[in-house]
C-alpha positions in Angstrom: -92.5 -64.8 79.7 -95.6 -64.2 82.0 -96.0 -64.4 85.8 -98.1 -67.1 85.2 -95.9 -68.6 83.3 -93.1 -68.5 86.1 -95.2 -69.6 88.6 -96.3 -72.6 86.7 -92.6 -73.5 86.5 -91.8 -73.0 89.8 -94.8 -75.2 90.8 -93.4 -77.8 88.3 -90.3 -77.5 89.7 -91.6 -77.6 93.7 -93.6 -80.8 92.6 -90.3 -82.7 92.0 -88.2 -81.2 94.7 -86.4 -78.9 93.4 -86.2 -74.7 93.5 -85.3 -72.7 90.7 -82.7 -69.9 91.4 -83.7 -66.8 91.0 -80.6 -65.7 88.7 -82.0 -68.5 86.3 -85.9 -67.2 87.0 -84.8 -63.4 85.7 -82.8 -65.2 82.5 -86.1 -66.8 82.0 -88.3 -64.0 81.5 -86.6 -62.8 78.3 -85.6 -66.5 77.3 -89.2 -68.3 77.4 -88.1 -71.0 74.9 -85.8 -72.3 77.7 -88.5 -73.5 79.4 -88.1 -77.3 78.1 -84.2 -77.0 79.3 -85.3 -76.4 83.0 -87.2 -79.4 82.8 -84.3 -81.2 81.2 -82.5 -80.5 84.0 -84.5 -81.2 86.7 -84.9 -84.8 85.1 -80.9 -84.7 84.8 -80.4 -83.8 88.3 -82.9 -86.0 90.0 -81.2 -89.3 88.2 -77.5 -87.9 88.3 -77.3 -85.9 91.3 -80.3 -86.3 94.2 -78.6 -84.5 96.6 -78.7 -81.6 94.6 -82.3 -79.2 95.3 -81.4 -75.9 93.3 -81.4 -75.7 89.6 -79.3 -72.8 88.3 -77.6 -71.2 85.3 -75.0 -73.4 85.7 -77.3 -76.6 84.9 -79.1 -75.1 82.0 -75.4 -73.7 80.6 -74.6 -77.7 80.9 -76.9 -77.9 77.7 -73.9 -75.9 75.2 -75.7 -72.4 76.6 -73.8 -69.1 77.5 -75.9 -67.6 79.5 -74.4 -65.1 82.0 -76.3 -62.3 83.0 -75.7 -59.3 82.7 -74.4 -57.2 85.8 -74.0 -53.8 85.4 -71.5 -52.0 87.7 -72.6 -48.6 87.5 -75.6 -46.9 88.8 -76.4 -43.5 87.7 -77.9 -41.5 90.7 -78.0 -38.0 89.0 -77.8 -36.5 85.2 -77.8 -33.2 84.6 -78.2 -31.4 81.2 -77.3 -27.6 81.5 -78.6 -26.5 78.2 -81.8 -26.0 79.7 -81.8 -22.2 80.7 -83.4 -19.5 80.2 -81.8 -17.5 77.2 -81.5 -14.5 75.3 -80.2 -13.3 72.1 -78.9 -9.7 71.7 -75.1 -8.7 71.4 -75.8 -6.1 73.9 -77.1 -8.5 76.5 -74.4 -10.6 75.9 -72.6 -8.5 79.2 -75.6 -10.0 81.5 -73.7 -13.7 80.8 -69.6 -12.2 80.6 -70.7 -10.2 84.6 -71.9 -13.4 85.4 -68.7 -15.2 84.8 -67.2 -12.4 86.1 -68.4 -12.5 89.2 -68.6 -16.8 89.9 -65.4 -16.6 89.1 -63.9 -14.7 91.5 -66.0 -16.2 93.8 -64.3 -19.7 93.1 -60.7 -17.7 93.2 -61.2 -16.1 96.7 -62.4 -19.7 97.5 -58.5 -20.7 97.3 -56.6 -21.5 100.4 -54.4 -18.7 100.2 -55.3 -15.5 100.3 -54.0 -12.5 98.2 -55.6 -9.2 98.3 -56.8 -7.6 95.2 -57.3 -4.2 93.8 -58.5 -2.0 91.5 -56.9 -1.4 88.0 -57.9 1.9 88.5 -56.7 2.3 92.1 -53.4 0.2 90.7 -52.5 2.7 87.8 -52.9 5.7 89.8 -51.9 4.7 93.2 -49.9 2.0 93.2 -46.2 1.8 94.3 -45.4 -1.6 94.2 -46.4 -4.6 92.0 -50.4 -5.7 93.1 -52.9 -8.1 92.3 -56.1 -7.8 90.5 -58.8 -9.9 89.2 -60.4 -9.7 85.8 -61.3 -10.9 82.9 -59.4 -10.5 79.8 -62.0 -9.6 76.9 -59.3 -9.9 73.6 -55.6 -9.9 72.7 -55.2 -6.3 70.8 -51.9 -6.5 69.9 -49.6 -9.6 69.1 -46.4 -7.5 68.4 -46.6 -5.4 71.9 -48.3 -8.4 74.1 -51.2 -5.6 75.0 -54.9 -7.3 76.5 -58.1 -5.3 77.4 -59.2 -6.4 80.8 -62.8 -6.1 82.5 -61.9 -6.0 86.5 -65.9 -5.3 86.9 -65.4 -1.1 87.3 -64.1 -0.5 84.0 -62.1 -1.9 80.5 -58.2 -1.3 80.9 -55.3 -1.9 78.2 -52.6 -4.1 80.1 -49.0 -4.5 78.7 -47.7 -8.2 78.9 -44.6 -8.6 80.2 -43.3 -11.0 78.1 -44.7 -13.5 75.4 -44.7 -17.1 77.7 -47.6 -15.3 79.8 -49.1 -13.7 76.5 -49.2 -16.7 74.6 -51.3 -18.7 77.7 -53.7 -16.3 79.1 -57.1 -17.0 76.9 -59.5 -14.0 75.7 -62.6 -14.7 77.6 -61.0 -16.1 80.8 -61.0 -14.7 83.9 -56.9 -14.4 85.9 -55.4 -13.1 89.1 -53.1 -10.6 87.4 -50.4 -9.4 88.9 -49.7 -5.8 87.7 -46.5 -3.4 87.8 -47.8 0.0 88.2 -44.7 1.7 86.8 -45.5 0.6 83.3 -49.2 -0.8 83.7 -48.0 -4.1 83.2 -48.7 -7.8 83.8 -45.7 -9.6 85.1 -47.1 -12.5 86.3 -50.7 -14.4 86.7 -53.0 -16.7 88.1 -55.6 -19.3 86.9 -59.2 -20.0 88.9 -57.7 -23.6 89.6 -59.5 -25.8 92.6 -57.5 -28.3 95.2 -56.8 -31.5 94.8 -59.3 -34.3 93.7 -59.7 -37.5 95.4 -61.3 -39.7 92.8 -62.9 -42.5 94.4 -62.2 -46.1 93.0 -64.3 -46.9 90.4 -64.9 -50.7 88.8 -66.5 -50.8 85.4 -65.4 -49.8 81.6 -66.9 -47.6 79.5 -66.3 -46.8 75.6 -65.6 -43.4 74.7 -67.4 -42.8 71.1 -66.6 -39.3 69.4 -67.9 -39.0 65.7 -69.9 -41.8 64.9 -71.0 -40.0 61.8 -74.0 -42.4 60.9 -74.8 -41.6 57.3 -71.1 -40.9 56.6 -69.1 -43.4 58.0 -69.3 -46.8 58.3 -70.2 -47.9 61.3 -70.8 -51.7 61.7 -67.7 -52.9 62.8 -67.5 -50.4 66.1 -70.6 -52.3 67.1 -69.3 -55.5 66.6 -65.8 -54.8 68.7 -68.0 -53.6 71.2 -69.6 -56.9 71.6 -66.0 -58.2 72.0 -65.0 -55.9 74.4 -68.6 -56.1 76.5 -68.0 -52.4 78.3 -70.5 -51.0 81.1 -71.2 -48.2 79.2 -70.7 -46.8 75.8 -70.6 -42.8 75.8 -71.7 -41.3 72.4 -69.8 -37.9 72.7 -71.0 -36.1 70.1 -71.9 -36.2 66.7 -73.6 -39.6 66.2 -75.4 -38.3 63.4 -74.2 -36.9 60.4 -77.3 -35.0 59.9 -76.1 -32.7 56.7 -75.3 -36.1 54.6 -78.6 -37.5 55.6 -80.7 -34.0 54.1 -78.3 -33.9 50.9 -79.8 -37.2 50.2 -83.2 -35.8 50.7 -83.6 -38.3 54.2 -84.5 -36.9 57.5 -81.8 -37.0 59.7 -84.9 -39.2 62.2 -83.4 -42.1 60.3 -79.4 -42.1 61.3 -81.0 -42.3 64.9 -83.3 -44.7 64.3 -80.3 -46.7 63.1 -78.5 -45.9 65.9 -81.4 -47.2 68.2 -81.5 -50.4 66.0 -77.3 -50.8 66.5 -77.9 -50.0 70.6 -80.1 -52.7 71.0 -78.1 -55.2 70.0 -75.5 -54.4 72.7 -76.6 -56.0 76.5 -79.6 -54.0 78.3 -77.6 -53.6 81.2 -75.2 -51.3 79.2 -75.6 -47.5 79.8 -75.6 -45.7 76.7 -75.0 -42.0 77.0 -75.3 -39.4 74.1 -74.4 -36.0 73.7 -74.6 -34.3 70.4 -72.1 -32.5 68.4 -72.1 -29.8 65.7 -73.7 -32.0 63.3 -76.4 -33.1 65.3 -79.7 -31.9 65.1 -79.2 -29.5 67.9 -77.9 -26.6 66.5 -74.8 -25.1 66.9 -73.5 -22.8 69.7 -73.0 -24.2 73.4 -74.2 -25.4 75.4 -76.4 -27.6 73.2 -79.6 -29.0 74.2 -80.4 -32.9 73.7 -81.3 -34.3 70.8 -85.1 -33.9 70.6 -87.8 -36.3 71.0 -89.2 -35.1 67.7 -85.8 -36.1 65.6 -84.6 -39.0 67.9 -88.1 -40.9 69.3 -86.8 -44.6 69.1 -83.6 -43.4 71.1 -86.1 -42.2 73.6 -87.9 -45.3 74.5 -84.4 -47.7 73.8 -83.3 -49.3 77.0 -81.1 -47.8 79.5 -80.3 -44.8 77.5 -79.9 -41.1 78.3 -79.9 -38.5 75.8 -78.3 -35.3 77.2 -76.6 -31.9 76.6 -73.4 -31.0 75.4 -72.0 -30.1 78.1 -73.8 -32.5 80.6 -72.7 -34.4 84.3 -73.3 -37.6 85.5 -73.3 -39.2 88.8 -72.1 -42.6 88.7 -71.3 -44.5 91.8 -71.0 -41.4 93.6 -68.3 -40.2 91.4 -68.8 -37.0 89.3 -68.6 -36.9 85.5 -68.1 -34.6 83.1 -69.0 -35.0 79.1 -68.0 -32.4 76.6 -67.5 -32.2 72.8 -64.8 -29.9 72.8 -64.8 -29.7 69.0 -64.8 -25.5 68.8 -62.1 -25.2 71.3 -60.0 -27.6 69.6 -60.2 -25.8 66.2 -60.0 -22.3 68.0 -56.5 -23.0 69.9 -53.2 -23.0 68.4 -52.6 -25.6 71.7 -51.7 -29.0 71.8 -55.1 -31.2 72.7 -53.8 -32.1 76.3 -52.4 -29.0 76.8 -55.9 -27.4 76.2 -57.7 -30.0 78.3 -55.1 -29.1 80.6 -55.9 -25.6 80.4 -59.5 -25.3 80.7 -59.4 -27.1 83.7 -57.2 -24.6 84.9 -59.2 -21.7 83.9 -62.3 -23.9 85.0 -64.2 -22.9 81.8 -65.0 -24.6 79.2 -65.2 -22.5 76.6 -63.5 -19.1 77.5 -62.7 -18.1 74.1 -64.7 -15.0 72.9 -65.8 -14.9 69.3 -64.5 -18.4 67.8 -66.5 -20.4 70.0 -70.6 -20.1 68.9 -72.0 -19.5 72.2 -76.0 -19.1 73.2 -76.1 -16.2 75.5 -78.1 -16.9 78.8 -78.7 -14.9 81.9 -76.2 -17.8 84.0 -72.7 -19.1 82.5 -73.6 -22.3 82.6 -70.0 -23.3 80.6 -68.2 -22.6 84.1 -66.6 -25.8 85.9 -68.5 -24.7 88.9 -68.8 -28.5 89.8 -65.4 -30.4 89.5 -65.5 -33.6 88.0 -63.4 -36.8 88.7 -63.8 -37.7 85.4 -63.7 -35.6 82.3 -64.2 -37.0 78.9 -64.0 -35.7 76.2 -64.7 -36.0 72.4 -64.4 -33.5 69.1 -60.8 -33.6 68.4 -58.2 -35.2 66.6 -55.9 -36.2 69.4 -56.0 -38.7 71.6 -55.6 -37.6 75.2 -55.2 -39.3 78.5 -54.2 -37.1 81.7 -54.4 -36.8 85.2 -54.2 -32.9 86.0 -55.2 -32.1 90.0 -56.5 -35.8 89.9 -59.0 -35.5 87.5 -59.0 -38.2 85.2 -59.3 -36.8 81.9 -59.4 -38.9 78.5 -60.5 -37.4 74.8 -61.6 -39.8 72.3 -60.5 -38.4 68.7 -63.0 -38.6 65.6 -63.4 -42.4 64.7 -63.4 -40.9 60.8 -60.1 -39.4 62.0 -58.0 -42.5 63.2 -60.7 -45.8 63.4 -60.7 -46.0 67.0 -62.4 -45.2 70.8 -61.2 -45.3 73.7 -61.9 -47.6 75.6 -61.3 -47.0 79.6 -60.8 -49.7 82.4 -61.9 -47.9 85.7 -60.5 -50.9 87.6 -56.9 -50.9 86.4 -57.1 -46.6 85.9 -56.0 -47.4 82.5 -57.4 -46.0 78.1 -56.5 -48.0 75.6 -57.7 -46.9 72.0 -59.5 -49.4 70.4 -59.1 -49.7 66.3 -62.5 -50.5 64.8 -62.2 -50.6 61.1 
């Protein structure tokens, strides 16, 4: 509907007395055939009820109509992709990313209330005479029948006994521990993760839909679409793989089609619904994290589709003033021999997101951007088979197994703090 158009109503409306609320004016500029209604009811209201001036929603609902707006409750204030460095690709420089975790790391350790001082493995092997701490980070488990690690404390690579196989089996090649060591045998005895304090979420109204593994061109798809009319969220969050890109080139289609699709699907859900995508392994991303967006090139109807944002895998969110944190975990949940909490669990602990050396595709870059150098209040997460739904340090974390793995989402009521999983086919 036009300006002119409104203004003409208004005028109309003016004329006999009456003011249209502006609620009912903002319903009108995507509804233009309602026109003749509004005039219904001002005729209505001027025989029924003349002490009545304001024409509303209300009235022209009167008529069998549903028309509520829409009222979002989230506002996204910031959105940050992090797959946008600059990178590089040679094994050797892979050290310029592993001394940069290194050495963020430890920063966020010594950040920790309580202070432990920390030496040397060097100085510990030679000098020590007591049991000492030292920070590092473990580069591979060597040896699974004598619990031995290789350790990078930032001077030099060290093979480390493990005192027993509970600590073994938790510490994670490519993290970076607090390790207490026992000089006698050059041993670790005890250690400690990054970990951060305590979070105080803020409270939070809205729901969103957790998505993981659309799949479009291999699944079925319909009928998640249609129980998310039903459940009418705030947002939906695609987290990853929306797209089953390899199905759609075995068929000889581009993969630009399965998102064209999904642009058709989103815009049938509310505009005021935020609709956040991250891709997975089968998206047209590529593989190794962090992956960058889906591309303009392969997803241009996404692009100019209302109120959504395509971003990285991993990527943040502000919402509300409350930080977000979106992740397709699917490599570390093949990698670990974990249960899924436990490993969400974990990598909070070790704030990392994918600490794992050599299972985990990774693009080298000269900044580790998979460290949790900015702790979320809410971590979601998709990739797995699991479903997951944890408060660890107050983070509220929830991870949304593959819809082809049991037909559902989760589906998360910030009011009530609650996930429920939603069964959609």
């Amino acid at each position: 509907m036009s300006s002119n158009e409104i203004k003409e109503l208004i005028i109309t409306a003016l004329n006999e007395g009456f003011q249209i609320h502006p609620d009912l004016v903002k319903v009108l500029e995507d509804r233009p055939e309602l026109i003749p209604k509004v005039i219904e009811a001002i005729k209505k209201k001027k025989e029924y009820e003349p002490n009545s001036f304001i024409i509303t929603i209300k009235d022209i609902e009167s008529f069998g109509l549903n028309l509520e707006i829409d009222k979002t409750n989230f506002v996204i204030s910031s959105e940050r992709s992090i797959a946008d460095e600059v990178q590089i690709s040679t094994y050797e420089e892979l050290n310029i990313m592993l001394n940069d975790r290194f050495k963020k790391m430890k920063e966020l350790w010594l950040q920790r209330p309580t202070k432990t001082t920390l030496y040397g493995l060097n100085f510990i092997k030679n000098k020590g005479k007591e049991e000492m701490w030292s920070f590092a980070l473990v580069i591979q488990k060597i040896s699974n029948e004598r619990y031995e690690i290789l350790a990078d404390d930032g001077k030099g690579v060290f093979r480390l006994k493990v005192s027993n196989k509970r600590i073994y089996d938790e510490i994670l090649p490519g993290s970076c521990l607090a390790l207490k060591i026992n000089p006698t045998d050059f041993s670790v005895t005890e250690f400690e993760d990054v970990e951060f304090p305590e979070v105080k979420r803020k409270k939070l109204k809205g729901k969103i839909a957790l998505i993981s593994d659309l799949m479009l061109g291999s699944n079925k798809v319909e009928t998640i679409f249609e129980s998310l009319k039903v459940i009418k969220p705030d947002g939906v969050f695609f987290l990853g793989n929306v797209v089953d890109s390899i199905a759609y080139i075995k068929n000889g289609i581009s993969p630009s089609e399965g998102y064209n699709r999904l642009a058709e699907l989103l815009s049938e859900l509310p505009k005021r619904v935020i609709k956040v995508i991250i891709p997975g392994h089968f998206d047209s991303t590529g593989k190794a994290l962090p992956q960058k967006p889906v591309s303009y090139k392969v997803a241009k109807d996404l692009y100019s589709a209302q109120n959504v944002r395509l971003l990285s895998n991993p990527s943040y969110l502000i919402i509300n003033g409350s930080n977000f944190l979106l992740y397709n975990a699917y490599y570390m949940f093949k990698a670990s021999e974990m249960s899924e909490q436990t490993l969400v669990k974990k990598l909070l602990k070790i704030r990392h997101l994918a600490p794992t050396l050599g299972s985990v595709p990774i693009v080298p870059s000269v900044s580790d951007k998979l460290i949790i150098e900015d702790v979320p209040e809410y971590f979601f997460l998709g990739g797995g088979k699991e479903k997951v739904d944890m408060i660890y340090k107050g983070i509220w974390s929830v991870s949304a197994p593959s819809v082809k793995e049991c037909g559902c989402y989760a589906f998360v009521n910030l009011d009530k703090e609650s996930a429920e999983w939603i069964q959609a086919r």
